[in-house]
N, C-alpha and C positions, 0 to 999 in steps of 0.2 A: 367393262366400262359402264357406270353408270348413266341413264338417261340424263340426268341433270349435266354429264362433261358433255354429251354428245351433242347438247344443244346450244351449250355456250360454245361463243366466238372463240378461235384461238387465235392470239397477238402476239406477235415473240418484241415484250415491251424492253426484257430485259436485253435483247440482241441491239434491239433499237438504240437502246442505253448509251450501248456500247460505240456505235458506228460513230463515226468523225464526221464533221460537217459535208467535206466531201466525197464519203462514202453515199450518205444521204440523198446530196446532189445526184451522182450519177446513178443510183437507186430510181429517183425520180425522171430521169431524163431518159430512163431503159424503160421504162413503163408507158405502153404505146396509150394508154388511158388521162396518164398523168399531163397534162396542158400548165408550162411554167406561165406564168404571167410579168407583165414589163408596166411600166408609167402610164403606158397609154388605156391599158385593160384599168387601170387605176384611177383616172382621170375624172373620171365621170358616175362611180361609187357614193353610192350613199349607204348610209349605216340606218338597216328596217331593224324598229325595234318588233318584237312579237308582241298580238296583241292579245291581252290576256281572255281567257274564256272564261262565261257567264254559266255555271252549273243552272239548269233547269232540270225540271220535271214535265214529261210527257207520257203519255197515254200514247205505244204501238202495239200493234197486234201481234198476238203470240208467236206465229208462224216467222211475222218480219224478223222480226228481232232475234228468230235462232240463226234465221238466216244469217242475219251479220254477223252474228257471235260466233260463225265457225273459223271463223279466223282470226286471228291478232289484229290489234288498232282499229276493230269493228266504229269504234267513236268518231275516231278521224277520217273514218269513211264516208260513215253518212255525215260529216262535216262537212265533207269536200264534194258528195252530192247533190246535197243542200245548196252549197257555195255555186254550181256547175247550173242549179235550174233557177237561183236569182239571176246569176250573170247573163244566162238566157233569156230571161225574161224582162232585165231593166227595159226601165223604157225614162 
């Protein structure tokens, strides 16, 4: 098996295909994770749109910045630490 299948998701899309609406159903209702929702979970829904992001340029220090790049979505990291020490600090 090459490293490239072994990292991709496997989805059996085509089984999926296949299943009837209420095979689907009870798929979802045996799945102790899956939470069906009713009118009331609905009621009070608003539709967020995403808001788009502003490409900049910055100066980080060599060190930081391996740091984050040892993993995946290193960007939306330091987004969302970003995000974590304004919310901290509003005033």
């Amino acid at each position: 098996m090459s490293t490239k299948a072994k990292n991709r998701a496997v989805t059996g899309w085509e089984r999926l295909r296949r299943m009837t609406p209420a095979e689907v159903r009870r798929g979802i209702l045996a799945d102790p994770d899956a939470h069906p929702t009713d009118d009331a979970f609905w009621k009070n829904a608003k539709v967020v749109m995403p808001v788009p992001k502003e490409i900049v340029t910055m100066r980080l220090d060599a060190d930081l910045l391996r740091w984050f790049r040892r993993k995946r979505g290193y960007q939306t990291r330091i987004n969302a630490i970003l995000r974590a020490y304004m919310n901290a600090t509003h005033v």
